[in-house]
NUNU-258635 format. One line per field, with one value per residue: residue number from 1; x negated, y, z negated of N, C-alpha, C in turn. Coordinates in nm, 3 decimals, always signed. Example, Ala and Ser with C-alpha at 12.3 -4.5 7.8 and 13.67 -1.06 7.14 Angstrom:
REM NUNU-258635
k: c(1 2) $
npx: c(-1.319 -1.285) $
npy: c(-0.569 -0.225) $
npz: c(-0.780 -0.708) $
capx: c(-1.230 -1.367) $
capy: c(-0.450 -0.106) $
capz: c(-0.780 -0.714) $
cpx: c(-1.320 -1.290) $
cpy: c(-0.330 +0.003) $
cpz: c(-0.780 -0.787) $
END
This chain:
REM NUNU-258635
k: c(1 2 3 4 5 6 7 8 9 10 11 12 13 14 15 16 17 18 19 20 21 22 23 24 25 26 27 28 29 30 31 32 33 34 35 36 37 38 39 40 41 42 43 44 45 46 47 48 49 50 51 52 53 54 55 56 57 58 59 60 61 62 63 64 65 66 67 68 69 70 71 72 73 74 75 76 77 78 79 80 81 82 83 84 85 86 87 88 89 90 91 92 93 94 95 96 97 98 99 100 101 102 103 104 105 106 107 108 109 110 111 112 113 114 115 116 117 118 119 120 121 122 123 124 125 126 127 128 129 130 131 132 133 134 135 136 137 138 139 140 141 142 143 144 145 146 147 148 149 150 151 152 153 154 155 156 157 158 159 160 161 162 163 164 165 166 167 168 169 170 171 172 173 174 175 176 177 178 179 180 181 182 183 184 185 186 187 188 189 190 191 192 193 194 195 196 197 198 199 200 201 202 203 204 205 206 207 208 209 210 211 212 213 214 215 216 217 218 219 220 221) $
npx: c(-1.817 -1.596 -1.685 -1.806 -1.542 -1.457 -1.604 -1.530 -1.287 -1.293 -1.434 -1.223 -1.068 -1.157 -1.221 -0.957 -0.837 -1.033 -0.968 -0.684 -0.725 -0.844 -0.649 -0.450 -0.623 -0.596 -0.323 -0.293 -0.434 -0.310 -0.098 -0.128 -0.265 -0.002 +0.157 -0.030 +0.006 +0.323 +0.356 +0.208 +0.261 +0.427 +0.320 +0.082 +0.220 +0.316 +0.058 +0.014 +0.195 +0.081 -0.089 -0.050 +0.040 +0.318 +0.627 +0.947 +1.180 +1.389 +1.695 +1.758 +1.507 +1.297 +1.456 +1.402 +1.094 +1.121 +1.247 +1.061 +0.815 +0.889 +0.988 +0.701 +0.617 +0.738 +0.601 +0.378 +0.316 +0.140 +0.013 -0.149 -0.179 +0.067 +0.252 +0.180 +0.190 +0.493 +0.571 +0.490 +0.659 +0.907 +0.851 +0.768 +1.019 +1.208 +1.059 +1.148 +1.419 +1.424 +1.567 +1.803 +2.095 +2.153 +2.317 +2.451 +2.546 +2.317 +2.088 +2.100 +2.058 +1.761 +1.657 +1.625 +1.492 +1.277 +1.253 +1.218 +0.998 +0.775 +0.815 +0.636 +0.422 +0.299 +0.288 +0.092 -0.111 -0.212 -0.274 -0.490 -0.682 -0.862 -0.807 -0.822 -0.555 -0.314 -0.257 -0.319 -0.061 +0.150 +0.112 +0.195 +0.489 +0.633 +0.599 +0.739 +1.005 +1.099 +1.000 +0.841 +0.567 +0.356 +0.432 +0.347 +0.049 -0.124 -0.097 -0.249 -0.482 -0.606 -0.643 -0.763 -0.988 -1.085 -1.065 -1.185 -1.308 -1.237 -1.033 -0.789 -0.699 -0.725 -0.575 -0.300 -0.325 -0.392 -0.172 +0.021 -0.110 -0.126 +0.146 +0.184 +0.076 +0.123 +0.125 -0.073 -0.375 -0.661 -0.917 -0.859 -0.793 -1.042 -1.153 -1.032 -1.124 -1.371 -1.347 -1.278 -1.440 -1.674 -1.588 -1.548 -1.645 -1.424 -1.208 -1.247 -1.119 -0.857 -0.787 -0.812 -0.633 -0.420 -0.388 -0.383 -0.140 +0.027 -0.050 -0.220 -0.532 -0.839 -1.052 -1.275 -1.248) $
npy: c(-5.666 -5.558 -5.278 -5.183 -5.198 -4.967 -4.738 -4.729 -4.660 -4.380 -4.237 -4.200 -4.095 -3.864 -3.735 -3.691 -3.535 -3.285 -3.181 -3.132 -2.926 -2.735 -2.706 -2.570 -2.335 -2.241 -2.215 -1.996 -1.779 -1.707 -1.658 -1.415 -1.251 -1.243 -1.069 -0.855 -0.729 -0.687 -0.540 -0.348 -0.056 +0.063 +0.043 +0.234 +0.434 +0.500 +0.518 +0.787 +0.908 +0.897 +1.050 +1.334 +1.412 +1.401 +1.364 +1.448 +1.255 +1.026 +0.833 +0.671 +0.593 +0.566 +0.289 +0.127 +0.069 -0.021 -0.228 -0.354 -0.399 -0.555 -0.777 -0.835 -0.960 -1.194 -1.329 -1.360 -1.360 -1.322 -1.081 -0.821 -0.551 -0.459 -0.528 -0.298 -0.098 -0.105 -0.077 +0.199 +0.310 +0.316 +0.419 +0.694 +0.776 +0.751 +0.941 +1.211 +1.209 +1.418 +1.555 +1.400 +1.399 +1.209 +0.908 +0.977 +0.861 +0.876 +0.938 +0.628 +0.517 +0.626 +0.529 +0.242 +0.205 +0.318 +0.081 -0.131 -0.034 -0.059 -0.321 -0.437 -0.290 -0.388 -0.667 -0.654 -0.526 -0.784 -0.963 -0.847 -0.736 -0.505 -0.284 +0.062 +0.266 +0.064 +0.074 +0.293 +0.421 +0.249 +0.271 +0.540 +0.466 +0.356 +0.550 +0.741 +0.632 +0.668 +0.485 +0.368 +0.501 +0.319 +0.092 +0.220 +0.238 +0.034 -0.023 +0.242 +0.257 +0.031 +0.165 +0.396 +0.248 +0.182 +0.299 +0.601 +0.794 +0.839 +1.071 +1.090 +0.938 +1.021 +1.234 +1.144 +1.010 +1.241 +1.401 +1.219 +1.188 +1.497 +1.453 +1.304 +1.425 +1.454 +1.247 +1.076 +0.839 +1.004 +0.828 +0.773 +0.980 +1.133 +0.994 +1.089 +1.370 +1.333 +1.220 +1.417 +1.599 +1.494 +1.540 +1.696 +2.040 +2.172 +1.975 +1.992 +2.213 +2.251 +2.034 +2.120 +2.332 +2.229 +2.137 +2.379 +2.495 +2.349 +2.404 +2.322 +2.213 +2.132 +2.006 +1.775 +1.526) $
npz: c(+0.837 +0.731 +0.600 +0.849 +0.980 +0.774 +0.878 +1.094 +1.047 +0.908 +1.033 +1.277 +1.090 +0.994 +1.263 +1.285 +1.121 +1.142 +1.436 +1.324 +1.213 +1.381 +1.546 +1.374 +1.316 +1.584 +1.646 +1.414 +1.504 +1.740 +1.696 +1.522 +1.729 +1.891 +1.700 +1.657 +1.935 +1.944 +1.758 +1.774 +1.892 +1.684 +1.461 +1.530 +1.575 +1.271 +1.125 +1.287 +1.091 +0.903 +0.915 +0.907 +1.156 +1.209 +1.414 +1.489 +1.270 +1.344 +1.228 +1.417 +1.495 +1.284 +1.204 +1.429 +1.437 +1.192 +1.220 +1.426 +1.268 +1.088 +1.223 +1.312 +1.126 +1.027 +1.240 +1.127 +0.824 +0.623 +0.641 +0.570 +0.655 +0.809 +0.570 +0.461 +0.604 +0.634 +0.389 +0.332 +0.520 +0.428 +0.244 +0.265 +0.390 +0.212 +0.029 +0.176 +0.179 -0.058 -0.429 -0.472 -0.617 -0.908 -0.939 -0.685 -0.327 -0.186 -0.401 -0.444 -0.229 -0.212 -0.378 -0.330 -0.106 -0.215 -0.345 -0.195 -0.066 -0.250 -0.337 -0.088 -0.078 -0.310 -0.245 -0.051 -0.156 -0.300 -0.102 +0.016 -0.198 -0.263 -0.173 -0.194 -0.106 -0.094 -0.336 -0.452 -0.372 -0.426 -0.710 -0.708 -0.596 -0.754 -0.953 -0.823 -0.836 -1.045 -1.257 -1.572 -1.726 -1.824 -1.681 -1.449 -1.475 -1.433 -1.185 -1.071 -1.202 -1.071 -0.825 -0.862 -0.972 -0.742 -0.525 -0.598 -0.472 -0.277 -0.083 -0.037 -0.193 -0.427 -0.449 -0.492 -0.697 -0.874 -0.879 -0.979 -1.283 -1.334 -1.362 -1.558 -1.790 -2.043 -2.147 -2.123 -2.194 -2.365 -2.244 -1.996 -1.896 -1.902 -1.712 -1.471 -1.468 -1.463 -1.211 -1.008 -1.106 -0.883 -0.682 -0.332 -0.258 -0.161 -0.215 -0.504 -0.534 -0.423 -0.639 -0.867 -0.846 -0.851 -1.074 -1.229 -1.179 -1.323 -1.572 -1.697 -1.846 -1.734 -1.931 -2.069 -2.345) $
capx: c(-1.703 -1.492 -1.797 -1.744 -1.407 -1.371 -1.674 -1.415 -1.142 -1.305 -1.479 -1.125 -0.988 -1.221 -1.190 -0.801 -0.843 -1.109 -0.829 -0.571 -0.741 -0.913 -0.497 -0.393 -0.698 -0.576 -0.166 -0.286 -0.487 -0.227 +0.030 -0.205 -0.223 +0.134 +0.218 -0.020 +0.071 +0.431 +0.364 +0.113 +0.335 +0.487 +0.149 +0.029 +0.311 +0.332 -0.091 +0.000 +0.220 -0.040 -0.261 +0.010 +0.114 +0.476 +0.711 +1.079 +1.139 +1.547 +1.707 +1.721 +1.358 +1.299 +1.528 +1.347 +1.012 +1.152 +1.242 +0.933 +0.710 +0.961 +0.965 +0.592 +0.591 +0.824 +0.523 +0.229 +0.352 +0.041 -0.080 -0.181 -0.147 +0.201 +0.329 +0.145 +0.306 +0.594 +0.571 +0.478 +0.769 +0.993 +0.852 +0.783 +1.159 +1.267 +1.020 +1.215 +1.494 +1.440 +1.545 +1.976 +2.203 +2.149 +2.456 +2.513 +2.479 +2.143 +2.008 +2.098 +1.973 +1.649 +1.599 +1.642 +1.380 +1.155 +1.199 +1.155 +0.817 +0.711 +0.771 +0.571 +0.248 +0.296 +0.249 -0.027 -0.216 -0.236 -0.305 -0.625 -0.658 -0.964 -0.791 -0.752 -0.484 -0.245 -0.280 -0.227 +0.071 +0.202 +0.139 +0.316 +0.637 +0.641 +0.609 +0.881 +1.139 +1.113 +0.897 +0.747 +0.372 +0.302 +0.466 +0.289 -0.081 -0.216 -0.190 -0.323 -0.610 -0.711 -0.662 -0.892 -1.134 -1.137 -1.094 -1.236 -1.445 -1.156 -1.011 -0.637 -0.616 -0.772 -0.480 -0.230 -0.361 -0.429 -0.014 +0.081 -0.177 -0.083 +0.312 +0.231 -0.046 +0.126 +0.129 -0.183 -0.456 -0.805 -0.995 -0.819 -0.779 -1.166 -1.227 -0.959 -1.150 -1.480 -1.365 -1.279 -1.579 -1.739 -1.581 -1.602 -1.599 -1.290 -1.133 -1.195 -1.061 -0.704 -0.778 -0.733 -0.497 -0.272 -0.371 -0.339 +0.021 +0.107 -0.086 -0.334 -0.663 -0.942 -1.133 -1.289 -1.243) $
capy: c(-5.635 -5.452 -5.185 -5.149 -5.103 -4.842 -4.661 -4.653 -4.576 -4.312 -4.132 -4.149 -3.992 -3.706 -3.668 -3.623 -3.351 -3.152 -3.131 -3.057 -2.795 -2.678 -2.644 -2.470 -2.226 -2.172 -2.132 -1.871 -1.693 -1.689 -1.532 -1.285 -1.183 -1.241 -1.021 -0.742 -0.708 -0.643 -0.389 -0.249 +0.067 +0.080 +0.079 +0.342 +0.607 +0.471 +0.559 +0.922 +1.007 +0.939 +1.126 +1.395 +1.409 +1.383 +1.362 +1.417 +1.111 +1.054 +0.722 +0.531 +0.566 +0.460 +0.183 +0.067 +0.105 -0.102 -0.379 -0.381 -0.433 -0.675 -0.907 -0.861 -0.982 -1.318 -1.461 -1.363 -1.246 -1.275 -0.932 -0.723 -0.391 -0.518 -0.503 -0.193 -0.035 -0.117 +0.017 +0.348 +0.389 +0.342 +0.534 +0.842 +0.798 +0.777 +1.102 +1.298 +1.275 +1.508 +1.469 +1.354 +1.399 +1.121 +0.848 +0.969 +0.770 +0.903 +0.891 +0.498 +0.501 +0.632 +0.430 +0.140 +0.253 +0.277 -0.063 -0.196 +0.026 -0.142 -0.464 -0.406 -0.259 -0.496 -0.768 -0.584 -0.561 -0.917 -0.973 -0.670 -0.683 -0.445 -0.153 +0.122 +0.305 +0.050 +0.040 +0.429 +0.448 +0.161 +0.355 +0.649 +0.486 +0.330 +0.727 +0.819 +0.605 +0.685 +0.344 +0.408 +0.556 +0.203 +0.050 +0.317 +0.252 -0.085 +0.047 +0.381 +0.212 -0.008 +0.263 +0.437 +0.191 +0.134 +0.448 +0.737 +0.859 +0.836 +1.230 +1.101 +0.842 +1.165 +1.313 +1.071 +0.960 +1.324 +1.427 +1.146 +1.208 +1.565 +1.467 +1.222 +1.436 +1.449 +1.063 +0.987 +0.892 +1.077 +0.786 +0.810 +1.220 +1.201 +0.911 +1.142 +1.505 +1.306 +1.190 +1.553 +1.711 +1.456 +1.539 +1.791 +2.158 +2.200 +1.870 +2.020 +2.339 +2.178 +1.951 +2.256 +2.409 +2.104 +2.102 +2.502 +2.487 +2.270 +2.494 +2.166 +2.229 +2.055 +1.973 +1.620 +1.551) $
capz: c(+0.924 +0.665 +0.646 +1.053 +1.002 +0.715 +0.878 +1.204 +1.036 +0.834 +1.106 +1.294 +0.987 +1.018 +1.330 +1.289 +1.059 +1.252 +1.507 +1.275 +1.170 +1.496 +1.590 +1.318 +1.350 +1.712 +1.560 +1.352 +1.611 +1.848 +1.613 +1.501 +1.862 +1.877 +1.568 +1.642 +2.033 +1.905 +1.659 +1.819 +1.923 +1.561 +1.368 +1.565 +1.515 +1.137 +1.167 +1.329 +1.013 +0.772 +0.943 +0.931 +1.289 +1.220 +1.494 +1.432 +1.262 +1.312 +1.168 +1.476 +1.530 +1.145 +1.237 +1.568 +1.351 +1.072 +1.220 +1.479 +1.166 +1.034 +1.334 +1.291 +0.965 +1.070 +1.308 +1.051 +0.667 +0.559 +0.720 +0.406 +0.702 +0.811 +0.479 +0.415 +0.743 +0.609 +0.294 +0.395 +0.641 +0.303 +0.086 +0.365 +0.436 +0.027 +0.018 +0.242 +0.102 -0.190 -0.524 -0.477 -0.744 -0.989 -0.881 -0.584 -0.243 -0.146 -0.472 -0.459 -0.104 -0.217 -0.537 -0.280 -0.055 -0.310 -0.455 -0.055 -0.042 -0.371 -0.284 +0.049 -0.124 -0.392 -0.144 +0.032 -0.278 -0.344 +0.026 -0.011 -0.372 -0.331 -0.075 -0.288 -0.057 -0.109 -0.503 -0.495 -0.295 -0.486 -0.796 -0.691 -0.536 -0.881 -1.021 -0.783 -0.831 -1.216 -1.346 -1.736 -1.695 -1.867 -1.529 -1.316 -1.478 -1.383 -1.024 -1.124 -1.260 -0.992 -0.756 -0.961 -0.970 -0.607 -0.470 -0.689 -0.360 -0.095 -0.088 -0.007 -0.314 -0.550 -0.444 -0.524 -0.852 -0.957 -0.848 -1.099 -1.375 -1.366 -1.415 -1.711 -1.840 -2.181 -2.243 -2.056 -2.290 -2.333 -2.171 -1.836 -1.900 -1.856 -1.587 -1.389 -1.434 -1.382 -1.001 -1.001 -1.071 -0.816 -0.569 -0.258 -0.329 -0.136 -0.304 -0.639 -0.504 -0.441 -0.757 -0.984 -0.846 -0.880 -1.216 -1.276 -1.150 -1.409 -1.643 -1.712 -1.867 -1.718 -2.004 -2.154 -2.514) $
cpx: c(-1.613 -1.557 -1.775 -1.625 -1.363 -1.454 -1.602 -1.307 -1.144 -1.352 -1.320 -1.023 -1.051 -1.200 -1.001 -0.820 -0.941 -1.006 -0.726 -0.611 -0.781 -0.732 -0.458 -0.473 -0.628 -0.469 -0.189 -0.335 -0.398 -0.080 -0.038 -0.189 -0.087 +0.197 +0.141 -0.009 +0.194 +0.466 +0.272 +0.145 +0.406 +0.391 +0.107 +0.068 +0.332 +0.161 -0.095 +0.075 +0.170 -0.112 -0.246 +0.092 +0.226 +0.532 +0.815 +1.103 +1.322 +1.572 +1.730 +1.596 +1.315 +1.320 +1.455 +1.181 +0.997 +1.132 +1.142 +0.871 +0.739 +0.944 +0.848 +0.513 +0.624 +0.715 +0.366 +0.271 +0.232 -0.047 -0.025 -0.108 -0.079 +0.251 +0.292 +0.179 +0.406 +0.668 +0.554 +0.591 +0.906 +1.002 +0.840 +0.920 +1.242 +1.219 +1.075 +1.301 +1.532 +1.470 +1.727 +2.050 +2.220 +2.334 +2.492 +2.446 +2.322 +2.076 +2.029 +2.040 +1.856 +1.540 +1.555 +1.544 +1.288 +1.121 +1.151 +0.966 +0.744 +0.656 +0.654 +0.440 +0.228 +0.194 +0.107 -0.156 -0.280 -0.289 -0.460 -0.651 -0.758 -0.929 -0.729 -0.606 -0.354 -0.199 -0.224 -0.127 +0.163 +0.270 +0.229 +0.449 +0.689 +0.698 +0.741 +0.999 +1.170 +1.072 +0.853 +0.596 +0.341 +0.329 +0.398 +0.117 -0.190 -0.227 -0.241 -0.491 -0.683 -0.737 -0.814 -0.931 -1.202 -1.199 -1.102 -1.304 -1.341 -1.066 -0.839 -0.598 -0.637 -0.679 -0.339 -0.272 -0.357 -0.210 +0.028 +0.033 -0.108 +0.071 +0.336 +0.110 -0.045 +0.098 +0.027 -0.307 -0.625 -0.864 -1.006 -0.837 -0.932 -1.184 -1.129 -1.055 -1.320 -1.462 -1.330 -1.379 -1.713 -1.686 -1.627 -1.577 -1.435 -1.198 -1.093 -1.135 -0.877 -0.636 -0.701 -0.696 -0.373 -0.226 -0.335 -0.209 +0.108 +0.033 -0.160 -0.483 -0.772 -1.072 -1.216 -1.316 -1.401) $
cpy: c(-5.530 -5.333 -5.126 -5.098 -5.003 -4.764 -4.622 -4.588 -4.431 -4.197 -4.146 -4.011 -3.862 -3.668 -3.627 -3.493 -3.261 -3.149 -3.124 -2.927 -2.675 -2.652 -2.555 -2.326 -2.133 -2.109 -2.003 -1.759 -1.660 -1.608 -1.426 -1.221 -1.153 -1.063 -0.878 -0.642 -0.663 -0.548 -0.300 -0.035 +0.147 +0.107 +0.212 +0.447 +0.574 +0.572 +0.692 +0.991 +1.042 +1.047 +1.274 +1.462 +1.359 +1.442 +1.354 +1.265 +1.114 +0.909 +0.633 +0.556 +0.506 +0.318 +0.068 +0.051 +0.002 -0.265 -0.450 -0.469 -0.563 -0.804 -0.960 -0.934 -1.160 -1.391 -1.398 -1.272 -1.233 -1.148 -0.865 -0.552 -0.381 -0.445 -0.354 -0.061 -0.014 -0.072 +0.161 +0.392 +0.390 +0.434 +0.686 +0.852 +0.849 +0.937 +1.267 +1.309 +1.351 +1.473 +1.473 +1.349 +1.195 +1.032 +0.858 +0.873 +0.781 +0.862 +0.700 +0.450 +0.505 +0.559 +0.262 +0.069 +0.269 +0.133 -0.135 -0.140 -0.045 -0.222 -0.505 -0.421 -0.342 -0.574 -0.735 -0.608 -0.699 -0.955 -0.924 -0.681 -0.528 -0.305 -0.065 +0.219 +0.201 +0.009 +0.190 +0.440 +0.337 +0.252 +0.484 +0.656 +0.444 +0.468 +0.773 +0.779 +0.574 +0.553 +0.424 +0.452 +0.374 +0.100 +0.085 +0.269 +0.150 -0.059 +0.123 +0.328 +0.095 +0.017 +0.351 +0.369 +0.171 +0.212 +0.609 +0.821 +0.878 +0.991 +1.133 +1.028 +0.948 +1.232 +1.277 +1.084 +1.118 +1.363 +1.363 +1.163 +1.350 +1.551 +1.406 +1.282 +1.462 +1.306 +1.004 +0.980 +0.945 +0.959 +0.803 +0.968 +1.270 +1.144 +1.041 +1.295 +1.461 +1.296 +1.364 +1.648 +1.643 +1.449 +1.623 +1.950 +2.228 +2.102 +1.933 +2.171 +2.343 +2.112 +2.053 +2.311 +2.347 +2.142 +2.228 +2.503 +2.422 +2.323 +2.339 +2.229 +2.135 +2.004 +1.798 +1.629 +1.398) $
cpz: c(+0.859 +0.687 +0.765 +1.003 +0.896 +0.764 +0.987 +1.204 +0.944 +0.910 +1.258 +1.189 +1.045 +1.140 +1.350 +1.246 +1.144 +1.301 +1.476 +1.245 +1.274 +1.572 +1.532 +1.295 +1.498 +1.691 +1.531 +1.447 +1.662 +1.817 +1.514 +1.590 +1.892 +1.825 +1.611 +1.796 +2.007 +1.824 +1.673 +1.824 +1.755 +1.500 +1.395 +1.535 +1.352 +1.058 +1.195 +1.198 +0.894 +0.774 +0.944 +1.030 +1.290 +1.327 +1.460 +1.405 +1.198 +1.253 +1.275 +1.532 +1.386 +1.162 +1.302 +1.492 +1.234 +1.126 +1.338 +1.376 +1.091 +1.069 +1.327 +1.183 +0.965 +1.103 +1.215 +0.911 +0.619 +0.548 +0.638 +0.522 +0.725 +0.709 +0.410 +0.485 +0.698 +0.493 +0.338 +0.430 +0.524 +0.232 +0.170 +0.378 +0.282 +0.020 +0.053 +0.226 -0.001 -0.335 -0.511 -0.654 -0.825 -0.977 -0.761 -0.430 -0.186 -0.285 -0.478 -0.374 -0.119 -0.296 -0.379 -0.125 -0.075 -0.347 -0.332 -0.067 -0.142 -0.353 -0.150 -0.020 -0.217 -0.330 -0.067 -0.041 -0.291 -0.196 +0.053 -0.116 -0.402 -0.248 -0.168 -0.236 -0.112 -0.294 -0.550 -0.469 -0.362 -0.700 -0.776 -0.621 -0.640 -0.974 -0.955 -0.811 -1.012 -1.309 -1.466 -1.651 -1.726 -1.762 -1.418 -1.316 -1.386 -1.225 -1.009 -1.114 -1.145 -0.845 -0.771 -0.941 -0.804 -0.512 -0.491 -0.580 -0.263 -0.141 -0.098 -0.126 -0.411 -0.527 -0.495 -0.711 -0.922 -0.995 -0.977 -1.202 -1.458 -1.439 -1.504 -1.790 -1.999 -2.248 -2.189 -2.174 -2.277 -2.234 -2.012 -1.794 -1.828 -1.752 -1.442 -1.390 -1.424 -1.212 -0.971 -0.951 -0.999 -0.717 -0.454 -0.301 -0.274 -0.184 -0.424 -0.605 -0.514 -0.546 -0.844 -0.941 -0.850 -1.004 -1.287 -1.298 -1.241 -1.543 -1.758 -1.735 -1.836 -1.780 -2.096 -2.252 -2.525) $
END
């Protein structure tokens, strides 16, 4: 009799959980849909300025933009492209402002813009661990808003590892390489003028001339 009854109360159990879980499968679904129905419109123009199709981009469209992605963020944080949306629209905005007089309100504005974009791709990262886009762009809002190289690398590096083949992260990573190319050490010096000289002939065409401009020898020791 006991037997009978823990084998009833055991295959009740289970069936509870299946349908706790068969709910919270549906939850999440439903604010996925939710989440990317609502930012649908935001993603997209976030999506057109990567792609360089910039549209005047005034501060209440930023604004309207911001807190789209935001809201979007509320009914599903877990969304690695969310927070990677969202980053972007920081650090494109920090970018454009130039470089501000050290103290003054923009430069505090921009520092502050950066550390938002950070936190964003940060989050993204850990979300993605293996997307090398948000590992570069992480690394270089790091580079912009004046982080140590020794702050800047570990995203560097698994940028680099991820995306040595993707043209837009070779562009990133090289930008920063070039601007710490006194304190960078040989090992990286070469893994960086290897993705180089594997890349396309118009890649390495742009490559060295990054690196000319900064009067950078492309050589491996």
């Amino acid at each position: 009799m006991a037997l009978i009854f823990f084998r009833r109360v055991g295959f009740f159990t289970l069936a509870v959980m299946f349908l706790t879980i068969a709910g919270l499968s549906a939850w999440h679904g439903i604010s996925a849909a939710r989440a990317d129905a609502m930012s649908l419109q935001a993603r997209w123009q976030v999506e057109q300025w990567r792609s360089g199709k910039r549209a005047s981009l005034t501060t209440a469209k930023w604004e309207e933009i911001k807190k789209t992605l935001q809201s979007a963020l509320e009914v599903t944080p877990h969304n690695a492209q969310l927070h990677d949306d969202l980053a972007y629209l920081y650090a494109m905005r920090a970018l454009g402002m130039g470089t501000p007089v050290a103290g003054s309100k923009n430069y505090i504005l921009k520092q502050l813009l950066l550390e938002n974009a950070i936190t964003n791709f940060r989050l993204s990262t850990k979300l993605r661990p293996t997307f090398p886009y948000s590992w570069a762009y992480l690394a270089f809002s790091q580079h912009q808003a004046g982080q140590s190289l020794v702050n800047v690398l570990p995203a560097f590096d698994k940028a680099l590892q991820y995306g040595n083949t993707e043209q837009n992260v070779r562009l990133v990573l090289a930008k920063i390489a070039f601007d710490n190319w006194q304190e960078m050490d040989a090992e990286r010096k070469n893994r960086l003028i290897k993705m180089i000289e594997h890349s396309t002939p118009d890649a390495q065409k742009t490559l060295k001339k990054m690196a000319a401009n900064q009067a950078i020898e492309l050589t491996q020791r």
